[in-house]
Each structure stands twice: as C-alpha cells, then as structure tokens.
C-alpha positions in Angstrom: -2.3 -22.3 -40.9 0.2 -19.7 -41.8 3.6 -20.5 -40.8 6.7 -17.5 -40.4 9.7 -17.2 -39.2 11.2 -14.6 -37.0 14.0 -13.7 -34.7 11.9 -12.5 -31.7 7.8 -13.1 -30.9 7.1 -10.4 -27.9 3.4 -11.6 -26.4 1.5 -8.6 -25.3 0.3 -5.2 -26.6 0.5 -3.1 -23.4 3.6 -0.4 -22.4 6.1 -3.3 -21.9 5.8 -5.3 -24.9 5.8 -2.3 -27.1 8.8 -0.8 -25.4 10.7 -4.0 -25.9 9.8 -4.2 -29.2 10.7 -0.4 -29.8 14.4 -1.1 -28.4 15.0 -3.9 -29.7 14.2 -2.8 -33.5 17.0 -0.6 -33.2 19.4 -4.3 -33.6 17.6 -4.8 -37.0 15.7 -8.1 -35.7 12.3 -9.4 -37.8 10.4 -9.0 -34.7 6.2 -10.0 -34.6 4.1 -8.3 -31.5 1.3 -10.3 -30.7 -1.9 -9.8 -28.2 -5.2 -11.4 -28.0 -7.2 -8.2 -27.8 -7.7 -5.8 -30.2 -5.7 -3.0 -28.9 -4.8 -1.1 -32.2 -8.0 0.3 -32.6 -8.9 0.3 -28.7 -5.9 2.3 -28.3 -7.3 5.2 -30.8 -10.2 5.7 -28.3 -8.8 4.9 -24.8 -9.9 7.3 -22.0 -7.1 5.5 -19.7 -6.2 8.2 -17.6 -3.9 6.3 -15.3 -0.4 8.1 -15.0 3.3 6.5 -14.7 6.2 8.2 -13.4 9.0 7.6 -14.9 12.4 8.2 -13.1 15.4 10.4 -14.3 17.0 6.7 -15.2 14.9 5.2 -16.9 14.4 8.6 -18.9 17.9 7.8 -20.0 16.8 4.9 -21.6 13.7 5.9 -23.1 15.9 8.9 -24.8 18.3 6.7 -26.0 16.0 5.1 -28.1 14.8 7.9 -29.7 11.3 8.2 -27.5 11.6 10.7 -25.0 12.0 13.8 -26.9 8.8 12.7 -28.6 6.5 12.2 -25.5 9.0 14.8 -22.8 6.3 18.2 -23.3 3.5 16.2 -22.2 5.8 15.3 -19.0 5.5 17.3 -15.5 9.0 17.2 -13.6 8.7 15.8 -9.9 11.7 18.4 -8.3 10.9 17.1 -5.0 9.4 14.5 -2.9 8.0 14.5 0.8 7.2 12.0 2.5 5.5 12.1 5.4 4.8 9.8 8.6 1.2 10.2 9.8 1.7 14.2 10.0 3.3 17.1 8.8 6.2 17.6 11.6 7.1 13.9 10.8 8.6 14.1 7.0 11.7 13.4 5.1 12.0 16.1 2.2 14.5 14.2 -0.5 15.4 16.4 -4.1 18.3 16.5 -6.5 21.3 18.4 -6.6 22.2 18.4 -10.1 19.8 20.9 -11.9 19.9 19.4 -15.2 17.6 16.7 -14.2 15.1 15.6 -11.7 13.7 13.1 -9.1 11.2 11.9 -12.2 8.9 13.0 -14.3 5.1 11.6 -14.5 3.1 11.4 -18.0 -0.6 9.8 -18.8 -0.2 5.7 -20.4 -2.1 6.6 -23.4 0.4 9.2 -24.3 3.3 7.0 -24.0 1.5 3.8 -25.4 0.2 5.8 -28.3 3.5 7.6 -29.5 5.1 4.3 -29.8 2.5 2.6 -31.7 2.4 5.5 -33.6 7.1 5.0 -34.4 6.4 0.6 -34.3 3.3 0.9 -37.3 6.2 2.6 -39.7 9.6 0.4 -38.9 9.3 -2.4 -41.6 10.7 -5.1 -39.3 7.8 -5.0 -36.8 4.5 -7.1 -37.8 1.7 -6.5 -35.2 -1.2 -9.3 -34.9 -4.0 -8.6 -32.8 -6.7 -10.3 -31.9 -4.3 -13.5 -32.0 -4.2 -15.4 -28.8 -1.1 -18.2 -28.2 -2.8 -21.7 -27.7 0.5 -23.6 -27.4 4.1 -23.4 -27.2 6.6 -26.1 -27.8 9.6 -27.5 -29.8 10.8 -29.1 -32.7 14.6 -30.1 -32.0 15.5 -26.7 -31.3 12.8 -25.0 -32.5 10.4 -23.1 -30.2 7.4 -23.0 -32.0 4.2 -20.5 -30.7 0.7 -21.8 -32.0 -2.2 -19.1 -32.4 -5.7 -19.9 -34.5 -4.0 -18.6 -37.3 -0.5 -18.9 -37.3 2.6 -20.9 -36.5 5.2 -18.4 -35.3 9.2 -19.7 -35.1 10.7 -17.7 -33.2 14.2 -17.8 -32.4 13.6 -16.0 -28.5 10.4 -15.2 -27.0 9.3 -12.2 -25.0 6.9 -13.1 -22.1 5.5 -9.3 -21.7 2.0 -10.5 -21.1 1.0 -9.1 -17.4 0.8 -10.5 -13.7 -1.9 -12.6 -15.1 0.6 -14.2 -18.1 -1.0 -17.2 -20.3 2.6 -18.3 -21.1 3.7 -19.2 -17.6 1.4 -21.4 -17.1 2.2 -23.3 -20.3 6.2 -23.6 -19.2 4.4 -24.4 -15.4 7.2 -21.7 -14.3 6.4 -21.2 -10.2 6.1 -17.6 -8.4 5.7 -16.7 -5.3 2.7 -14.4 -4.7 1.4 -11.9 -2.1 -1.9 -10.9 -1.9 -2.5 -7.5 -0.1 -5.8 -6.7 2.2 -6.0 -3.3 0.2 -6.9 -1.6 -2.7 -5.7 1.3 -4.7 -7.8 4.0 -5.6 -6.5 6.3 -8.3 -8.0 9.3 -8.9 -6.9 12.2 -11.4 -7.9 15.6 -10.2 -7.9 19.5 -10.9 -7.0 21.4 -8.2 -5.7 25.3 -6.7 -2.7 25.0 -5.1 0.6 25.1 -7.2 1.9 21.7 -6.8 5.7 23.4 -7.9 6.9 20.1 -8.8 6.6 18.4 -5.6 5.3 14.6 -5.0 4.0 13.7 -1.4 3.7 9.7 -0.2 1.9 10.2 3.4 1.3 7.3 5.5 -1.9 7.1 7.6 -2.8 4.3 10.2 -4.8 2.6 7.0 -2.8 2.8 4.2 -0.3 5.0 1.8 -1.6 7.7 0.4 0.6 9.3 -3.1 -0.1 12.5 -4.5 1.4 12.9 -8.1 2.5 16.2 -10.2 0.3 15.9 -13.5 1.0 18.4 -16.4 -2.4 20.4 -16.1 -4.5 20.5 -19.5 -7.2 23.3 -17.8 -5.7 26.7 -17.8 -5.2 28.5 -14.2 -5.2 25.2 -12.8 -2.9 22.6 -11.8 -3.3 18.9 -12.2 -2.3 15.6 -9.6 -2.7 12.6 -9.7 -3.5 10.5 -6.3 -2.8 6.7 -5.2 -4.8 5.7 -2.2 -4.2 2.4 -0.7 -6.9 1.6 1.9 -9.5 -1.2 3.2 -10.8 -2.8 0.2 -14.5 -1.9 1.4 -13.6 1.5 2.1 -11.8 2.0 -1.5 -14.9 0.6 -3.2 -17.1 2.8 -1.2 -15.8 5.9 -2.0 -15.3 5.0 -5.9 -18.6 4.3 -5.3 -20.7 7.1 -4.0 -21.4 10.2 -6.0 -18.8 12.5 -7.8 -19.5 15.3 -5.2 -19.1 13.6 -1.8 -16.0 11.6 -3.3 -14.4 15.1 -4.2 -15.1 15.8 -0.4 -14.1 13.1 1.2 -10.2 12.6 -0.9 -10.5 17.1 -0.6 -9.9 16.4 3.8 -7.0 14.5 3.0 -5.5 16.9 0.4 -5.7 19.9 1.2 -2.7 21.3 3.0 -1.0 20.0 0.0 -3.1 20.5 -3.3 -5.4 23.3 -1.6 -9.0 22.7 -3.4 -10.3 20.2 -5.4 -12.1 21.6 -8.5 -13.1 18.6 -10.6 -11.8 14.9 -10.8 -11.1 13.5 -14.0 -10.8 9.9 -13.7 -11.3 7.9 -10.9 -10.3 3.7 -10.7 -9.6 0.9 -8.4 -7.1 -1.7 -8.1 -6.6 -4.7 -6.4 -3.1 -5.0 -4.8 -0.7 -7.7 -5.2 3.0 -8.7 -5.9 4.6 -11.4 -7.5 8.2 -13.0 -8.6 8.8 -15.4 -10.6 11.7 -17.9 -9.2 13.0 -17.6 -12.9 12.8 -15.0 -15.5 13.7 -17.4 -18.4 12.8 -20.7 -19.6 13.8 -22.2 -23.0 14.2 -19.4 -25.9 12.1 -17.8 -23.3 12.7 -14.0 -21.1 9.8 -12.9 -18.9 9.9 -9.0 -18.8 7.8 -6.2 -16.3 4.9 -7.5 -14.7 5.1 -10.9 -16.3 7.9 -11.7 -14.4 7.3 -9.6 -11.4 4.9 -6.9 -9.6 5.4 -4.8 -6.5 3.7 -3.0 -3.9 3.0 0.5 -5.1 4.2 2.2 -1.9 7.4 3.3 -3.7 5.8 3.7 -7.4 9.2 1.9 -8.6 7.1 -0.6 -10.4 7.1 0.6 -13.9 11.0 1.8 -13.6 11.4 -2.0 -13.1 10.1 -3.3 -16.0 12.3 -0.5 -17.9 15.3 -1.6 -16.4 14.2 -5.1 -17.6 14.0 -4.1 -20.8 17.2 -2.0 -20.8 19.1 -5.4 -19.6 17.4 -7.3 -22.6 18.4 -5.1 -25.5 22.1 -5.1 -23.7 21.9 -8.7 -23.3 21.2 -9.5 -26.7 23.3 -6.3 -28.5 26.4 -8.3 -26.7 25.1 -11.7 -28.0 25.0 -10.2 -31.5 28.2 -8.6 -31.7 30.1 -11.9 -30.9 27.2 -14.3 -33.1 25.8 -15.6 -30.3 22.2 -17.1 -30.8 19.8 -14.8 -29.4 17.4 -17.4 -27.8 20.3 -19.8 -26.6 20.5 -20.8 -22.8 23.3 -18.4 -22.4 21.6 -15.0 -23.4 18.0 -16.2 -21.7 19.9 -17.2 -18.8 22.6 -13.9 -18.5 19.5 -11.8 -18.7 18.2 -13.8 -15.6 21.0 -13.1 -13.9 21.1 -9.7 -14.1 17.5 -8.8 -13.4 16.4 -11.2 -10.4 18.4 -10.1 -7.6 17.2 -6.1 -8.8 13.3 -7.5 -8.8 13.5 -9.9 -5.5 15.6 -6.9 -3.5 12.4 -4.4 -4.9 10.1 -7.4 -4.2 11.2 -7.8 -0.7 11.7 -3.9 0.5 8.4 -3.0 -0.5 6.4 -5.7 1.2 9.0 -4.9 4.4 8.0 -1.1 4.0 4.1 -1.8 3.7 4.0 -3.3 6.7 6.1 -1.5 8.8 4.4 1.6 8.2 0.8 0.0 8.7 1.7 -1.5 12.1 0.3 0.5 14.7 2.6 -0.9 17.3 4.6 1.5 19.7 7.6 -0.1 18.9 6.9 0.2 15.0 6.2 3.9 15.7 9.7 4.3 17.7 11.2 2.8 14.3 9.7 4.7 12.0 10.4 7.9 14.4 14.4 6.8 14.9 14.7 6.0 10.6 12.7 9.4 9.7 15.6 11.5 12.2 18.1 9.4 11.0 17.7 9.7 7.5 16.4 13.7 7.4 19.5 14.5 9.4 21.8 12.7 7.1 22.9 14.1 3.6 24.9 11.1 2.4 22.1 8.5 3.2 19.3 10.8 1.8 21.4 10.7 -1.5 21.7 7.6 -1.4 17.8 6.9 -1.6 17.3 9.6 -3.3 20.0 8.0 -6.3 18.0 4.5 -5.8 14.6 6.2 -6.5 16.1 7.7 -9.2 17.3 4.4 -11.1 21.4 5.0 -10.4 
C-alpha cells in the first residue's frame, strides 16, 4: 500500500469538492481529490442537464478565484423574480436596483463541473484519484490517517464534500437531524416561445412549488427554462413517466402565461426531497462542506449558494490560520469554521421547512397569512430589499 502525505484530502468528485479544491489551491497546499467513481472520464460524456443558479454573491466568490469569467457567457442573468401565491393577482415582484449586477444568474452543472476539472488537471499541487473509495479513517497520535484499497493518505485536514449520503459520517458516527418530504421534484429543461426577459417565477399551487428558471437558449429563435416541480410523489413519477408528448401538455397548462409554448423538452428527472443538518460541521482534522453537512428544501433554490458560502468560510478560515502558522487541521480552525457556518445552514434549514409548509396548508387561516405577508411585503420597499439582499447572498 502506497503511503503520501498531504496538507488537505477533499472526499468527493462532484461541484463541491472540486470548488474547494479550486479555492483552496490558490494557498499553495499539496491537496489530493478523491472519489469512488470514475468521474474523470464520466464527466467527458455527461448529458447532466440539471441547472444551478448561482446568486450575485456567491458570483463574487466564484470570480475571485479566477472561475467566473471562464464559465459567465454560458450564464443567463435572472433580472427579476415573481413569486406568486396560487394566482396571478397574488404576487410579490422582487429585482435589483444596482444595474451592474443581478438577482442571479443560472448555468448547466456540466458546464461548471467541466471548466474546473479542466483549471484542477493543470495546477501541480492537485492529485486526483478516482475510482478510490475511503475504507477507514483514524489516528496515529495526531495523525489522521484515510485508508483506500490502494493508499494510505496523511492528511493534515480533511474535506467531507461527499453528498447527503456521506460515507465519512458514518465512520466519525457524527448525528443529523433529517426531514423527509412527501414530494418529489421533477425537473425538466425545455424550449419554449415566450421571451422569458430575465425573469424567474416560484408559484405556489395547493400541491406543491412550482420554479420556472431563465436558461441561456442553445436553439436559435428560441428561449430556454428550466422548471422545478415539487408535487405528490405518484403524480411526479407519473408524469416523468408517460410519453414525451402528453408530458409537454400536461407541464405546457401550467406554463403558459409565463413561458407561452412549449416546443421541445430537453431533459426531464426526478428527485426525491429531503433536508438534513448535521449537529456539527467538524470532527477531528475533519470540515463537512455543502450537502455533506447539510441540505434544504428547494423552495428557495438557496441550496447550492450554501455550500458556496461554506466553501468561501473555509478558504477564509484557513488563509487566517496560515498567515499566523496556525495548523490547518487543528481543533481551532475545524472548529472556527463550525462556528461560522451552522447558525447560516440551521437559520436556511429551518425557514425553508417553515415556508414549505405554510404555503401547502390549505387552511383559511394559512391563507389569511400568506394574503397579510404577500400585502405586507409588496407594499414595503425596505423589507423587499431586505429579501431581496438575502436571496442574493449579502
């Protein structure tokens, strides 16, 4: 067995291991990315067409390390959003004031995932091991050591980034708290006739959210979105199920008065929904980052911008360690990183569950809340800012 050292060991291949890794090179660390699938070469022919949007915060970040002006063009700007209560006459229209930037911006995975492979495979401090699974974790003295079938890995801090179904919390026995939702998501990509002119729309029907996304449209004289539909899990799997026609009919009734037409979909998937939090985002030489250490309800699509922020408090966390010699995978760097990134996930956690349910009750009362907050907030600037700068990432 192959033994190396290293400064940092980041466990999983997807978006958020890779953007850790990608900020953190920056600090001049020996850093190994390790995943137990093969995604190098399954990343060359992915068809993923899931989209993320990414909000004018964490857009900061990602330009600060040098990615966004490489992956920006293949971006579509959401100037507005609408949300909307069941029916038209019952919306709250939120946009930004400052012109230079907007609400958020929403780009395909592959795009993002690819471009930073693409930066990672020519930086000479990053080693990437696929194919490598972790069997064991433990420590000599103060040592963390990370077993795999081929190598043992002595990491001075390890990065958890390995999804909501993470093998390394279980070895650490690290509790969460987990809710499982009666719904599903179905995502669907779509071609359609009506200019979208920047504009996202979250309406909520008796069953379930419904998102509609602006894509950057590959098919000239057309425009491209990008829907979220959280409904009954046997009605989501029905429709993914049934043929391509009636399924462009059914999600068309919904759409129309705000995408006009469907022409063609491009990609349609379903998700189970659930959210997590871990009750700690360290353990020893240990951070858990994005959805290894927490997932959310969908509703407000602030998910992803989570795990960025996550990341963004890391690389801070450690550049501060550095600069005074601290050890980078000692209690106090695992554990400031904790501190600044629970009470942002459990808040998140807690509002979205809270919103999800408020808006699926059917109850009069529920509907005389929802009616009272929609007036209150519409007819209020400073409150609608407010939101508007949370969405955002400020």
């Amino acid at each position: 067995m192959k033994e190396i050292d290293t400064d940092i060991l980041i466990i999983g291949g997807g978006l958020s291991g890779l953007l850790t890794a990608l900020a953190l090179s920056s600090l001049r660390f020996q850093i190994i990315i390790l995943d137990k699938s093969f995604f190098l070469s399954k990343n060359k022919s992915n068809n993923d067409l899931r989209t993320t949007a990414i909000a004018e915060g964490s857009k900061i970040f990602l330009d600060s390390i040098g990615l966004w002006k490489k992956i920006s063009k293949y971006s579509e700007k959401i100037n507005k959003i609408k949300v909307i209560d069941r029916k038209l006459p019952s919306n709250i229209k939120f946009s930004n004031s400052n012109k230079n930037s907007a609400l958020g911006y929403v780009i395909k995975n592959t795009i993002i995932k690819k471009t930073i492979i693409k930066i990672l495979e020519q930086k000479k401090n990053i080693k990437i091991f696929e194919g490598q699974e972790i069997n064991n974790i433990y420590y000599e003295g103060d040592q963390a050591v990370a077993l795999t079938n081929k190598y043992k890995i002595l990491p001075k801090l390890i990065v958890s980034a390995d999804g909501k179904k993470s093998n390394i919390r279980p070895i650490f026995k690290t509790p969460q708290f987990t809710k499982i939702y009666k719904h599903s998501a179905l995502v669907v990509n779509f071609n359609h006739t009506k200019n979208h002119a920047n504009i996202a729309h979250e309406i909520f029907f008796d069953t379930g959210p419904l998102a509609i996304l602006p894509m950057k449209s590959e098919k000239k004289g057309f425009y491209s979105s990008s829907l979220i539909w959280s409904n009954n899990k046997k009605f989501v799997n029905a429709i993914a199920g049934v043929e391509e026609k009636l399924r462009q009919e059914i999600i068309g009734e919904k759409i129309i008065d705000y995408c006009g037409n469907i022409t063609d979909l491009l990609d349609t998937k379903v998700f189970g929904l659930s959210a997590h939090i871990n009750s700690k985002f360290f353990e020893r030489r240990l951070v858990y980052i994005g959805d290894a250490a927490h997932s959310l309800h969908p509703i407000a699509g602030q998910g992803w911008n989570l795990g960025i922020r996550d990341i963004k408090n890391l690389y801070n966390t450690i550049s501060c360690g550095k600069k005074i010699g601290i050890d980078i995978g000692s209690e106090y760097v695992c554990h400031q990183y904790h501190d600044i990134c629970f009470y942002d996930a459990y808040s998140l956690y807690q509002i979205t569950d809270k919103l999800n349910s408020i808006f699926l009750d059917q109850k009069n009362i529920s509907k005389l809340i929802r009616d009272f907050g929609f007036n209150i907030i519409d007819k209020n600037n400073w409150l609608k800012n407010k939101i508007t700068n949370y969405a955002m990432g400020f």
